[in-house]
C-alpha positions as CSV (number, residue, x, y, z in Angstrom):
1,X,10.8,-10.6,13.8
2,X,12.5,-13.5,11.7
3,X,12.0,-16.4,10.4
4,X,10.6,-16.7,6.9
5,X,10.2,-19.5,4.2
6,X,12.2,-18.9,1.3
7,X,12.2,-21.7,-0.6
8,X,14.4,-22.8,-3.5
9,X,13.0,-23.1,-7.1
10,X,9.6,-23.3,-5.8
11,X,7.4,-19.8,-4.7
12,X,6.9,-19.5,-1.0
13,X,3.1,-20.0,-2.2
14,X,3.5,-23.4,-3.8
15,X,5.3,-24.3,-1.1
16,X,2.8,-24.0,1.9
17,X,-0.1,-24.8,-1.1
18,X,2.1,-28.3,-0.8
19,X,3.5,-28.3,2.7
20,X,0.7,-26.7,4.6
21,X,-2.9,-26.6,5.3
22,X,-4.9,-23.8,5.0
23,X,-6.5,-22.0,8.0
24,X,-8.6,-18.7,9.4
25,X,-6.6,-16.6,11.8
26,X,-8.2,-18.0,14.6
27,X,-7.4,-20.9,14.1
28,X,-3.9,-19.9,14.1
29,X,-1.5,-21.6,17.0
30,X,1.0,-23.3,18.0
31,X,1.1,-26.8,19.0
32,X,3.3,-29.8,19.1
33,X,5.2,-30.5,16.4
34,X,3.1,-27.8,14.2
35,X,3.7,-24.1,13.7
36,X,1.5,-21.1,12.1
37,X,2.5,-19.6,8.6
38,X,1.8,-16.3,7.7
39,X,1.8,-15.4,4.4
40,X,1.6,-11.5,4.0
41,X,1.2,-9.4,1.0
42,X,3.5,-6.8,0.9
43,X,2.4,-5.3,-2.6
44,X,5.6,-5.8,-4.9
45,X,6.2,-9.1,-2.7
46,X,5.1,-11.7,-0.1
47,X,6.7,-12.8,3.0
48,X,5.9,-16.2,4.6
49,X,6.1,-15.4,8.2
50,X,7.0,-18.2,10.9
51,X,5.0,-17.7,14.3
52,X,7.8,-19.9,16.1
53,X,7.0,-18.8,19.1
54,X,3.9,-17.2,20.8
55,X,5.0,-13.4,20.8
56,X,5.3,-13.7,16.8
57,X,2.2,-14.9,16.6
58,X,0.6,-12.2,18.9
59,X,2.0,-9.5,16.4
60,X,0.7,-11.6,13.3
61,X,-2.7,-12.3,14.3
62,X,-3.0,-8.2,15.7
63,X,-1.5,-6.3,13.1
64,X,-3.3,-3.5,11.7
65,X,-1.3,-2.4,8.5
66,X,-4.7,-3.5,6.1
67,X,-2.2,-5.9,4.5
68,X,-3.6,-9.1,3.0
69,X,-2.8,-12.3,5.0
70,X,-3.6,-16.3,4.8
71,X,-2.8,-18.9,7.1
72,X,-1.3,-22.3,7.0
73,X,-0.4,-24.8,9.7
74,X,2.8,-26.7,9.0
75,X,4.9,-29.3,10.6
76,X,7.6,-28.5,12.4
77,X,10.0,-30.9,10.6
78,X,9.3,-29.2,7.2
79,X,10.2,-26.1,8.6
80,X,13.5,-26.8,10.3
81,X,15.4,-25.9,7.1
82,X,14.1,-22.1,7.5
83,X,14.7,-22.1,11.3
């Protein structure tokens, strides 16, 4: 797995609160120009998960650590600097 979000100056939460949209899982997928986020809680930190690709988002949407996740959709273009 790997690509994340790790913004500068900003927390990776800000970020997709400003860059993305909000979503359920199922609503999770990839589409043109537009890619899933996942931000996952970790306990002493989060990671903001990209599902660039289909097989990344398989193993986001089925995990089944118990850890806390949320969704965002977010264009492509915003992400390329984390790609």
């Amino acid at each position: 797995m790997g690509m994340y979000i790790n913004p500068v100056g900003i927390s990776k939460e800000e970020w997709l609160h400003k860059n993305g949209i909000a979503i359920s899982k199922e609503d999770a997928e990839i589409t043109n120009g537009v890619y899933p986020v996942c931000l996952v809680d970790n306990g002493p930190f989060t990671a903001a998960a990209i599902a660039y690709n289909e097989e990344e988002l398989y193993v986001f949407k089925n995990d089944t650590t118990g850890r806390r996740m949320r969704w965002y959709l977010v264009e492509a273009v915003l992400l390329k600097p984390f790609m």
